[in-house]
Phi, psi and omega in degrees: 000128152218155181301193197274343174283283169295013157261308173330297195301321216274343206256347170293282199302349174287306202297327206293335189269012172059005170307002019209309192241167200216081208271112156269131205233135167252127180283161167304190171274000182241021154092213187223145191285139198312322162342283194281338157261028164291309215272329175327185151224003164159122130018066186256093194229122197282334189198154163305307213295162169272139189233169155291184193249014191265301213274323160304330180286294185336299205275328175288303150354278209298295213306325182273006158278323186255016167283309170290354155265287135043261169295332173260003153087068176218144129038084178216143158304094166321000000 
């Protein structure tokens, strides 16, 4: 888990290191197969709780947005 300050430094440093696109896997409710989080480079979980996957694209969305204000020193509404 990280806070919104620390998504910020880590989606900067990817963009700033050139590693180059940045794939989000959303898992079921019974998680993501052991495989693929092998295969990551990194691990990311916004909550314990179970979510639909309509309202996660949402909540994941609203977070690389205010990541992205974030990193460009701008402005968001709490």
């Amino acid at each position: 888990m990280l806070g919104s300050l620390e998504l910020s430094k880590k989606i900067n440093e990817i963009f700033t290191n050139s590693y180059g696109n940045i794939d989000i896997i959303i898992g079921s409710s019974l998680g993501i197969h052991d495989k693929i989080k092998k295969e990551a480079d990194m691990c990311l979980s916004l909550s314990k709780m179970t979510f639909p996957h309509g309202l996660f694209r949402a909540i994941i969305l609203e977070q690389i947005y205010r990541a992205f204000k974030i990193i460009n020193n701008e402005t968001y509404h709490k």
